[in-house]
DODREN-808981 format. One record per atom (N, C-alpha, C, CB): residue number from 1; atom name; x, z, y. Coordinates in Angstrom, 1 decimal. Each point is the difference from the previous one (the first is absolute). Glycine has a CB too. Layout:
# residues N
+------+-------+--------+--------+--------+
: loro : titor :     px :     pz :     py :
+------+-------+--------+--------+--------+
:  NUM :    CA :      X :      Z :      Y :
...
+------+-------+--------+--------+--------+
//
This chain:
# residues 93
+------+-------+--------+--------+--------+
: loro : titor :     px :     pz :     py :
+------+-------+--------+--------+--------+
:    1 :     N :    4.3 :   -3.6 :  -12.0 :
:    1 :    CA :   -1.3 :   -0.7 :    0.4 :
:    1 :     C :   -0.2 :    0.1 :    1.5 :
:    1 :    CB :   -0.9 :    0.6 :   -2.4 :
:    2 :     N :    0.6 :   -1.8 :    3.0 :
:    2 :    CA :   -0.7 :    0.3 :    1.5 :
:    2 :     C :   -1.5 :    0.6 :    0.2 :
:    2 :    CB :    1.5 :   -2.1 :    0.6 :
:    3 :     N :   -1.5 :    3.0 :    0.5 :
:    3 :    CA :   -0.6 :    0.3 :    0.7 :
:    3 :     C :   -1.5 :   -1.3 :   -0.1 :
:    3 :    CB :    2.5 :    1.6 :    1.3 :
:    4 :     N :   -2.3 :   -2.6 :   -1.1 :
:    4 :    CA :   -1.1 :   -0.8 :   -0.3 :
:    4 :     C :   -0.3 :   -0.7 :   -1.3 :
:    4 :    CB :    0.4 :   -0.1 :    2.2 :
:    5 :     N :    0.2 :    0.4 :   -2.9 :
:    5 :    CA :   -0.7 :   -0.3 :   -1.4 :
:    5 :     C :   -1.2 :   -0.3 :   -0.6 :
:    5 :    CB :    1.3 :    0.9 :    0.0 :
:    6 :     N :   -2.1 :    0.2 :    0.4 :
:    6 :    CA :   -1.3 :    0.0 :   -0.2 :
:    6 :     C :   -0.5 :   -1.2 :    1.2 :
:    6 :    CB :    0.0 :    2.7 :   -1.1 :
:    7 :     N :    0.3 :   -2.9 :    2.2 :
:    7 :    CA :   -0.9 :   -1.0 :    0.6 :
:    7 :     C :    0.6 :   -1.2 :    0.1 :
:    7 :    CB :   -1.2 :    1.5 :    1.2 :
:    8 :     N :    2.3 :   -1.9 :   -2.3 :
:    8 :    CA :    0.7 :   -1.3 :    0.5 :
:    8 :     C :   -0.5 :   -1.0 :    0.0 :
:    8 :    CB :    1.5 :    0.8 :   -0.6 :
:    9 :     N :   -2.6 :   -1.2 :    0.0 :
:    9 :    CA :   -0.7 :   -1.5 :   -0.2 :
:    9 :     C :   -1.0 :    0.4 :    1.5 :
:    9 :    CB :   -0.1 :   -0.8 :   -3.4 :
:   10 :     N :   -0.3 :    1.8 :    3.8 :
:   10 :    CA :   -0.6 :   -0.5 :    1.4 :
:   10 :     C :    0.9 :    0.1 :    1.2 :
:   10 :    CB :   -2.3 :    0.7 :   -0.7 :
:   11 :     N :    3.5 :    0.0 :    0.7 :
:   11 :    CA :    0.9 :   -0.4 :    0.2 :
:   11 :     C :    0.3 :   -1.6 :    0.5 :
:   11 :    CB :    0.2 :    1.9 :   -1.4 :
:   12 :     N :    0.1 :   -2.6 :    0.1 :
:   12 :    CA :    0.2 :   -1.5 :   -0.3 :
:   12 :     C :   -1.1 :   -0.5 :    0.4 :
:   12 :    CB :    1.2 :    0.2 :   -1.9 :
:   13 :     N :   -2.5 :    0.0 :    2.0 :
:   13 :    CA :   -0.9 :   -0.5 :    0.5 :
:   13 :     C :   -0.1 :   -0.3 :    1.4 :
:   13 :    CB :   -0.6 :    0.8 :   -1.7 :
:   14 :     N :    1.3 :    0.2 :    2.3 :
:   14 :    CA :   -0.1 :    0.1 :    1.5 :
:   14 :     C :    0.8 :   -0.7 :    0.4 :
:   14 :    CB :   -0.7 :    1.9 :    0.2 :
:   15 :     N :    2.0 :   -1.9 :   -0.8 :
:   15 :    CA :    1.0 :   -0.7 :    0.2 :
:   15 :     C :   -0.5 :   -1.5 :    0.1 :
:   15 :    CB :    1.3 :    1.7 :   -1.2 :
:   16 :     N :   -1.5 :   -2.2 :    0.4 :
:   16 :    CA :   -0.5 :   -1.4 :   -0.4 :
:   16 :     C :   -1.2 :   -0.6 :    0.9 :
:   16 :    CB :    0.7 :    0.6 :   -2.3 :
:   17 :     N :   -1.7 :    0.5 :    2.8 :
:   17 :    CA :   -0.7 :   -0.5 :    1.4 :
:   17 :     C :    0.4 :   -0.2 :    1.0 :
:   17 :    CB :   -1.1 :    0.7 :   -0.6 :
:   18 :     N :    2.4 :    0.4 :    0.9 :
:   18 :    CA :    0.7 :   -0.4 :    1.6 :
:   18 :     C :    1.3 :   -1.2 :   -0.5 :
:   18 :    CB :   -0.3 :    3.0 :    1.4 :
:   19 :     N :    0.9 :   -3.0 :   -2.4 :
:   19 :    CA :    0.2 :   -1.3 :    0.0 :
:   19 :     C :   -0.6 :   -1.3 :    0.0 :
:   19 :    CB :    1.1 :    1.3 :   -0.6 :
:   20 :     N :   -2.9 :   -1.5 :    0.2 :
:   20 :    CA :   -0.7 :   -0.8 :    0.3 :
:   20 :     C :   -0.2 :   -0.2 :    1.7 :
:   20 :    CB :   -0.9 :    0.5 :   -2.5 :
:   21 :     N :    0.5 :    0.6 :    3.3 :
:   21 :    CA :    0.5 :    0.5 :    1.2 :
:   21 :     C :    1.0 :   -1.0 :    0.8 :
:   21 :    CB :   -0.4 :    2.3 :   -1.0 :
:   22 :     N :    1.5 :   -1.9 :    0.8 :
:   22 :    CA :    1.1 :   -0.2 :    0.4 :
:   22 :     C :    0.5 :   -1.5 :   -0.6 :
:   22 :    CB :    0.2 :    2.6 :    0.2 :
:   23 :     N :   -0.9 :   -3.3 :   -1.2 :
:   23 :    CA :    0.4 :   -1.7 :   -0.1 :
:   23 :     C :   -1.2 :   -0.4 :    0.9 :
:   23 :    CB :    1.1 :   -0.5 :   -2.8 :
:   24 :     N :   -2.6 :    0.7 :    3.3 :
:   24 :    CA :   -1.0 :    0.0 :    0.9 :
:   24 :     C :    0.5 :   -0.3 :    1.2 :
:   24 :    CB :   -1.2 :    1.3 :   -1.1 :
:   25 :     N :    2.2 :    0.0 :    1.3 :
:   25 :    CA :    0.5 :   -0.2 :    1.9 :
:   25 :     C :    1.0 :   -1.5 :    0.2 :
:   25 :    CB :    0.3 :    3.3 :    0.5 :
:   26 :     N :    0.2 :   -3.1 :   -1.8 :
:   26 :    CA :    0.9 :   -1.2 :   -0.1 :
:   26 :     C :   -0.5 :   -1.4 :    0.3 :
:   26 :    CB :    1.2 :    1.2 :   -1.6 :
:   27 :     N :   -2.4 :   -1.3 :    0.9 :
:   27 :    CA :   -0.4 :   -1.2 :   -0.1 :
:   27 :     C :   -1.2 :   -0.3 :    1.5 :
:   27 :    CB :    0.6 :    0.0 :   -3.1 :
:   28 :     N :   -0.7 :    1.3 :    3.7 :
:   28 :    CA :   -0.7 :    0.0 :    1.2 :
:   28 :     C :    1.2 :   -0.5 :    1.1 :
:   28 :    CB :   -1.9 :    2.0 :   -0.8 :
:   29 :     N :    3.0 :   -1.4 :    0.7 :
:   29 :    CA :    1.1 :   -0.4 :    0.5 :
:   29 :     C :    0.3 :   -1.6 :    0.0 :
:   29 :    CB :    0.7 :    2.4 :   -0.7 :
:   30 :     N :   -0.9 :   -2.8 :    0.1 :
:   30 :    CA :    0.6 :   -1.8 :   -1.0 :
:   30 :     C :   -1.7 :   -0.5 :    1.3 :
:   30 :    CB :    1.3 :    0.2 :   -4.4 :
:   31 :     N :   -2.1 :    0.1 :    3.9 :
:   31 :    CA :   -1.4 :   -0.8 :    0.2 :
:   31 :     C :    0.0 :    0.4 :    1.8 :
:   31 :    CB :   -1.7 :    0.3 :   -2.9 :
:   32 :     N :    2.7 :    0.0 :    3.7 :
:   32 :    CA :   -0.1 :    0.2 :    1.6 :
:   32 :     C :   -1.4 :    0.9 :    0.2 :
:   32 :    CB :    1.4 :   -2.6 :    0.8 :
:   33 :     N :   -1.2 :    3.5 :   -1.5 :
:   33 :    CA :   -1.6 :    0.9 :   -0.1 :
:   33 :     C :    0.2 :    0.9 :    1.8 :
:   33 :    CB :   -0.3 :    0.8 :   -3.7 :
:   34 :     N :   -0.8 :   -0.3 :    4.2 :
:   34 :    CA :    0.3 :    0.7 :    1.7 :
:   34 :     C :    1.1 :    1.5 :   -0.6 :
:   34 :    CB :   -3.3 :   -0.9 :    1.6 :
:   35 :     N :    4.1 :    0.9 :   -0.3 :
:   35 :    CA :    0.7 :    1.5 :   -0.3 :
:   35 :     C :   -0.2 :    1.3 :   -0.4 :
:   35 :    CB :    0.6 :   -0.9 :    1.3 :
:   36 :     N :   -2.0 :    0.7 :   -0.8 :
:   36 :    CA :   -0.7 :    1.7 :    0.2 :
:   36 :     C :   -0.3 :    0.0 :   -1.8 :
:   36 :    CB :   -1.7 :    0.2 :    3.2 :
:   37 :     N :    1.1 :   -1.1 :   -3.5 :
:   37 :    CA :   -0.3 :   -0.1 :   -1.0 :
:   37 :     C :    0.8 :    0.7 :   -1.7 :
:   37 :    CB :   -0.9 :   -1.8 :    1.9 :
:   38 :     N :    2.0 :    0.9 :   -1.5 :
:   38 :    CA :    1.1 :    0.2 :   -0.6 :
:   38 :     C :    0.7 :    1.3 :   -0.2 :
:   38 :    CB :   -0.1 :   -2.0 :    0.7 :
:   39 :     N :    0.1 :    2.6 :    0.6 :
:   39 :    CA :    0.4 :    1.0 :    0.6 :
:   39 :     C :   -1.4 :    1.3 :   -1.1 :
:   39 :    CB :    1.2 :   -1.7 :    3.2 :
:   40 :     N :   -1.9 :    1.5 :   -2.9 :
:   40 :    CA :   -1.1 :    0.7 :   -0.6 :
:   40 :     C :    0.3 :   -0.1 :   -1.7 :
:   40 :    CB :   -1.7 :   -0.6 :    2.3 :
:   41 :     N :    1.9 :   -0.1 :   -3.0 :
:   41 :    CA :    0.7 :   -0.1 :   -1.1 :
:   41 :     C :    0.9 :    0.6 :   -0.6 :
:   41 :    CB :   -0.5 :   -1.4 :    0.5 :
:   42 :     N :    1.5 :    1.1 :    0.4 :
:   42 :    CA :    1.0 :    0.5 :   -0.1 :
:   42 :     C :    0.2 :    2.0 :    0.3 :
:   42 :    CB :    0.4 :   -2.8 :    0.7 :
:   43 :     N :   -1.4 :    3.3 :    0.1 :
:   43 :    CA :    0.0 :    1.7 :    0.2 :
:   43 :     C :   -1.1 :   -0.1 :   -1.1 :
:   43 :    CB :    0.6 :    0.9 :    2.9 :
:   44 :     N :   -1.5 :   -1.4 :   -3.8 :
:   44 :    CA :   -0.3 :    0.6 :   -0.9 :
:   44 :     C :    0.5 :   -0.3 :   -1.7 :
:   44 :    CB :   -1.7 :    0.2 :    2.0 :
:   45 :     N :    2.8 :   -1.0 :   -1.8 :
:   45 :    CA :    0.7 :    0.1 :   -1.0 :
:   45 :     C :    1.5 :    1.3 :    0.0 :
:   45 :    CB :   -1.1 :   -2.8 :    0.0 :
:   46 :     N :    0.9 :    2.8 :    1.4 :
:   46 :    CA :    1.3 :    1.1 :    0.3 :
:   46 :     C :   -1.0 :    1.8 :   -0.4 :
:   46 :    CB :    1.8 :   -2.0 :    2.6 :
:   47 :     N :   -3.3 :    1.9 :   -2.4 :
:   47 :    CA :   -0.3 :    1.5 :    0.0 :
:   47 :     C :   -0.3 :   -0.3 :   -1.4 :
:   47 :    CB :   -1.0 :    1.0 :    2.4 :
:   48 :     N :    0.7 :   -1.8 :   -3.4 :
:   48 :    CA :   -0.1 :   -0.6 :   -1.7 :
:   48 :     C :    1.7 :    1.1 :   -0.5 :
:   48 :    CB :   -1.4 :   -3.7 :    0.4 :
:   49 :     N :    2.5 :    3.1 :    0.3 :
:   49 :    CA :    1.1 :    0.3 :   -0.7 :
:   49 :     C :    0.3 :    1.6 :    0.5 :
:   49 :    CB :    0.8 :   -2.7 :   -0.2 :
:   50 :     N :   -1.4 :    3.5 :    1.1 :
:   50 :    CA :    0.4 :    0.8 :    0.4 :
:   50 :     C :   -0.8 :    1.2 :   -0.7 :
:   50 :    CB :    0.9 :   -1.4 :    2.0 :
:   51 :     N :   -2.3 :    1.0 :   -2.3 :
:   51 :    CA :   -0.7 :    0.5 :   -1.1 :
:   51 :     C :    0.7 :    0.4 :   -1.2 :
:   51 :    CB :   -1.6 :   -1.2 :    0.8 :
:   52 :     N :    2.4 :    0.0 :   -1.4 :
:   52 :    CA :    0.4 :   -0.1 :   -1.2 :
:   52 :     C :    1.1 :    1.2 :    0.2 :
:   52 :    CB :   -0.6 :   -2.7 :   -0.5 :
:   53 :     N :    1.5 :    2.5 :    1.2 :
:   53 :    CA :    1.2 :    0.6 :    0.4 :
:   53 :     C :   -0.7 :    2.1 :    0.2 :
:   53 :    CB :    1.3 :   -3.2 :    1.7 :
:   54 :     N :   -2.0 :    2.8 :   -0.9 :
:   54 :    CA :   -0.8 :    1.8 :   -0.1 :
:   54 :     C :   -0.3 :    0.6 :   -1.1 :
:   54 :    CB :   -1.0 :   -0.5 :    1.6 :
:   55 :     N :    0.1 :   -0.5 :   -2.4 :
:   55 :    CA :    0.1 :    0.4 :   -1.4 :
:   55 :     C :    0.6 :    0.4 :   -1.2 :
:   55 :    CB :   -0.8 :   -0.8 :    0.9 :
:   56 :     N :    2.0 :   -0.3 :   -0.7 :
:   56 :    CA :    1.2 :    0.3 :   -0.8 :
:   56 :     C :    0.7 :    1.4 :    0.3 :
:   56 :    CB :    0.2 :   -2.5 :   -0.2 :
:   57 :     N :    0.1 :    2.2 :    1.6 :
:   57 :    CA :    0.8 :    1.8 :    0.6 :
:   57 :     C :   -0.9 :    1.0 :   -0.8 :
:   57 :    CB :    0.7 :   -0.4 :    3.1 :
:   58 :     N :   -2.4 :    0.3 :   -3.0 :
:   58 :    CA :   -0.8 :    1.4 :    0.0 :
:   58 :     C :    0.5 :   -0.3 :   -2.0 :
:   58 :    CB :   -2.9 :    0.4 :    2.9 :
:   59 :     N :    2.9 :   -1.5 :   -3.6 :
:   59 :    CA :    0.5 :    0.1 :   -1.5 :
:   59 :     C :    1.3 :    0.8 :   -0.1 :
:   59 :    CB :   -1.0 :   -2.1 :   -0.5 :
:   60 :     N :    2.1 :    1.8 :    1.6 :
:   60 :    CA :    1.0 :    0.4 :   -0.5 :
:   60 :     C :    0.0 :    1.3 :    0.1 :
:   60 :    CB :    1.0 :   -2.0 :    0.4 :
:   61 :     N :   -1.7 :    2.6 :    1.2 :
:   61 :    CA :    0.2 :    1.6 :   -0.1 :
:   61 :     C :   -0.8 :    0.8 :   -0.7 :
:   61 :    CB :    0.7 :   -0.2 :    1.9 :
:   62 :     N :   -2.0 :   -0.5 :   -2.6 :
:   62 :    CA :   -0.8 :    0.9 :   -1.1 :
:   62 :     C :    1.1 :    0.1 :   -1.3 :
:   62 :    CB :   -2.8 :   -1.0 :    0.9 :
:   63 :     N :    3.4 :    0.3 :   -0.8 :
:   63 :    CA :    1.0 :   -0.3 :   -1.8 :
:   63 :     C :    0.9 :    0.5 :    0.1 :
:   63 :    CB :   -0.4 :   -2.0 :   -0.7 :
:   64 :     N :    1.4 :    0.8 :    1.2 :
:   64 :    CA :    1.6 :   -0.1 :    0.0 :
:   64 :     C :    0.2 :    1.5 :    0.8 :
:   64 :    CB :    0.5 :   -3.1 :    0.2 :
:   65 :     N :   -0.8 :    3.2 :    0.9 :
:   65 :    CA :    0.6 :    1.1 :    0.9 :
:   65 :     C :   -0.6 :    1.2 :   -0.5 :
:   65 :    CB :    0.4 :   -1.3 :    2.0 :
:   66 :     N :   -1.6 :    1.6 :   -2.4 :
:   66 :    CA :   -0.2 :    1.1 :   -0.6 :
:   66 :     C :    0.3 :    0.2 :   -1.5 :
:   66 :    CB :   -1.6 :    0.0 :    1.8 :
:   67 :     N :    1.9 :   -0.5 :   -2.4 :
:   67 :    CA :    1.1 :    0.2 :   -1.5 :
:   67 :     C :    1.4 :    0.4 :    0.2 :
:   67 :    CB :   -1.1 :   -1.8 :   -1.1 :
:   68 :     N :    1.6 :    1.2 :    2.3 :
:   68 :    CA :    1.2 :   -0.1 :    0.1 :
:   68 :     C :    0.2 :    1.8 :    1.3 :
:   68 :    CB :    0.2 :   -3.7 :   -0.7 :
:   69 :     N :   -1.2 :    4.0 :    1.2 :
:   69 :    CA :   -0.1 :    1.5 :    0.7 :
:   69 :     C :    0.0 :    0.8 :   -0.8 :
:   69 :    CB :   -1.1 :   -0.3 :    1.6 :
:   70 :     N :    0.3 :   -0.1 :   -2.8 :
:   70 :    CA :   -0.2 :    1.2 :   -1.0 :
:   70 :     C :    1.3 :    0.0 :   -1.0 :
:   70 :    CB :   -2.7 :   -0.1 :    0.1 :
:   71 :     N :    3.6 :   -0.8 :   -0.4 :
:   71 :    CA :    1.1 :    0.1 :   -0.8 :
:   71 :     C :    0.8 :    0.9 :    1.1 :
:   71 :    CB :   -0.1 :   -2.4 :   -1.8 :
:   72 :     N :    0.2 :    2.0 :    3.2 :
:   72 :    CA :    0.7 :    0.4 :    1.0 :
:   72 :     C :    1.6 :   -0.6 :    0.0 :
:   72 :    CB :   -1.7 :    2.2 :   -0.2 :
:   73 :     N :    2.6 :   -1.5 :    0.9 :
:   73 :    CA :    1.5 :   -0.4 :    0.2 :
:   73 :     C :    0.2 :   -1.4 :    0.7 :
:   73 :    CB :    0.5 :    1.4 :   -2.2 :
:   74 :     N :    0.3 :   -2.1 :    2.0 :
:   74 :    CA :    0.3 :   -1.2 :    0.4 :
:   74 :     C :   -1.0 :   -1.2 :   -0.1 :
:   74 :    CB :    2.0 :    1.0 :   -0.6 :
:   75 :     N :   -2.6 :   -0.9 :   -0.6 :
:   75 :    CA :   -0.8 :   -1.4 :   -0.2 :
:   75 :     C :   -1.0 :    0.6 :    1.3 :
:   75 :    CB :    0.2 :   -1.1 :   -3.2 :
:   76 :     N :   -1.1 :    2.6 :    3.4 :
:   76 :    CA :   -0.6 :    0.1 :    0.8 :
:   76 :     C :    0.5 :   -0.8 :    1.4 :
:   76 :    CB :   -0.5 :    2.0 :   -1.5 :
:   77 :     N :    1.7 :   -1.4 :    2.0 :
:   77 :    CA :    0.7 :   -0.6 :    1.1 :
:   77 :     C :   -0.5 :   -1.3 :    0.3 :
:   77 :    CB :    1.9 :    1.1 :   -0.7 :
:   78 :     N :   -1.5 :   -1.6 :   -0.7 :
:   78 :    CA :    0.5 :   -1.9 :    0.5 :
:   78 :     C :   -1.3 :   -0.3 :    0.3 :
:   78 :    CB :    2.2 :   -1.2 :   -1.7 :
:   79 :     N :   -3.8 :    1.4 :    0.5 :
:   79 :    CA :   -1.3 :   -0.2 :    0.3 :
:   79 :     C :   -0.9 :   -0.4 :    1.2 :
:   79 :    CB :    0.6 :    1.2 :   -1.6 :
:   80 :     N :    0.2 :    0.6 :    2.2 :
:   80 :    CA :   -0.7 :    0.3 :    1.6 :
:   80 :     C :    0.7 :   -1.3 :    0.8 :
:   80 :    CB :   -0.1 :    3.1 :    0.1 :
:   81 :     N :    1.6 :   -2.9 :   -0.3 :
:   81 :    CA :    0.3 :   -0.8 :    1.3 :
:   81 :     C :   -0.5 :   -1.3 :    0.1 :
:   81 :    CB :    1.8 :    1.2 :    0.1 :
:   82 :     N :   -1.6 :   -1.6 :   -1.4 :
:   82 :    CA :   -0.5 :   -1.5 :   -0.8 :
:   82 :     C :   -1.3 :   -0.2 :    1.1 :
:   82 :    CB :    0.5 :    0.3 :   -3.2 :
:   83 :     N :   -1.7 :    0.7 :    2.7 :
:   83 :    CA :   -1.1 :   -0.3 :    0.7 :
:   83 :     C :   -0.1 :   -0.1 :    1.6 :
:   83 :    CB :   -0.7 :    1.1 :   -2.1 :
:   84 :     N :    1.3 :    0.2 :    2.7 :
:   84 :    CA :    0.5 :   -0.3 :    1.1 :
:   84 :     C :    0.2 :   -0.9 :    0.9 :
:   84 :    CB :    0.4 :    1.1 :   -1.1 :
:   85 :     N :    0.7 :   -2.3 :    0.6 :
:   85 :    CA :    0.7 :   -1.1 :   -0.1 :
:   85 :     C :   -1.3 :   -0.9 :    0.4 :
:   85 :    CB :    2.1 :    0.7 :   -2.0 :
:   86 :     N :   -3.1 :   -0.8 :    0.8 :
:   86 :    CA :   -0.5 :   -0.3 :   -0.2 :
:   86 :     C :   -1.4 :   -0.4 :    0.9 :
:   86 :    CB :    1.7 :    0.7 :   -1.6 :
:   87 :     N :   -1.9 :    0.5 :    2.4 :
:   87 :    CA :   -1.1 :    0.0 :    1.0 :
:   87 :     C :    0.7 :   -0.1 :    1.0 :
:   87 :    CB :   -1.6 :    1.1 :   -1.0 :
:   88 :     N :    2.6 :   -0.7 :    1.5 :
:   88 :    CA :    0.7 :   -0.7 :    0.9 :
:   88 :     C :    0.2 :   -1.8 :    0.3 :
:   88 :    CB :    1.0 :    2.4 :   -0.6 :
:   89 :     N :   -0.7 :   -2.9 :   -0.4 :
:   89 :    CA :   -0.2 :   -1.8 :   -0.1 :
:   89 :     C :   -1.4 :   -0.4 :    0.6 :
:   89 :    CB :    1.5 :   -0.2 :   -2.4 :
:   90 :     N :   -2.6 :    1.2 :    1.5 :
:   90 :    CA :   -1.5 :   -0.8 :    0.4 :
:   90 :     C :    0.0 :    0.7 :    1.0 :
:   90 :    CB :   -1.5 :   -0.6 :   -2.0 :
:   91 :     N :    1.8 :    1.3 :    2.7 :
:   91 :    CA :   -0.4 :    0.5 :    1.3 :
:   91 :     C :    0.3 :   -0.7 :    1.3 :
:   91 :    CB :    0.2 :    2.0 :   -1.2 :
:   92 :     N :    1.3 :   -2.8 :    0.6 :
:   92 :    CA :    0.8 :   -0.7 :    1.3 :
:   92 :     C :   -0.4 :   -1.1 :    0.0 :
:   92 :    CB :    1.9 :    0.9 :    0.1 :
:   93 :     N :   -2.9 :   -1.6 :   -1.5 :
:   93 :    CA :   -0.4 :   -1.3 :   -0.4 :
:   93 :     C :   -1.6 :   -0.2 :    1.2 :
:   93 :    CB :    1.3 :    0.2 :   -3.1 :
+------+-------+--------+--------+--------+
//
């Protein structure tokens, strides 16, 4: 079971607004809408997905990584680095 289980339909919810979001910039894009504008769209669809992305990490290390500390050995291992890995990507993003 994932770490977000319990919140997957607002999850999906959120999802589904920054994709409303993100067809918006498009069609601001199509309609020669001003840059700044666009531009402004666009960083709050990117702090929308970075929310999401924060959330999920703080799901995965309340669950996945702490089940997998307390069994310990290897799966511990792969978990941490997993996560690791993992904040490293949103950090360089």
């Amino acid at each position: 079971m994932n770490g977000y289980a319990s919140d997957k339909d607002a999850y999906l919810k959120r999802m589904r607004r920054i994709e409303g979001q993100v067809r918006g910039i498009a069609k601001m894009i199509e309609d020669d809408k001003y840059c700044i504008d666009v531009l402004t769209q666009v960083s709050a669809a990117t702090k929308a997905l970075e929310a999401v992305a924060l959330g999920l990490l703080d799901e995965h290390l309340r669950h996945c990584v702490t089940e997998a500390v307390a069994e310990g050995g290897d799966v511990a291992d792969q978990k941490v680095a997993e996560a690791s890995a993992a904040i490293a990507r949103l950090v360089r993003s």
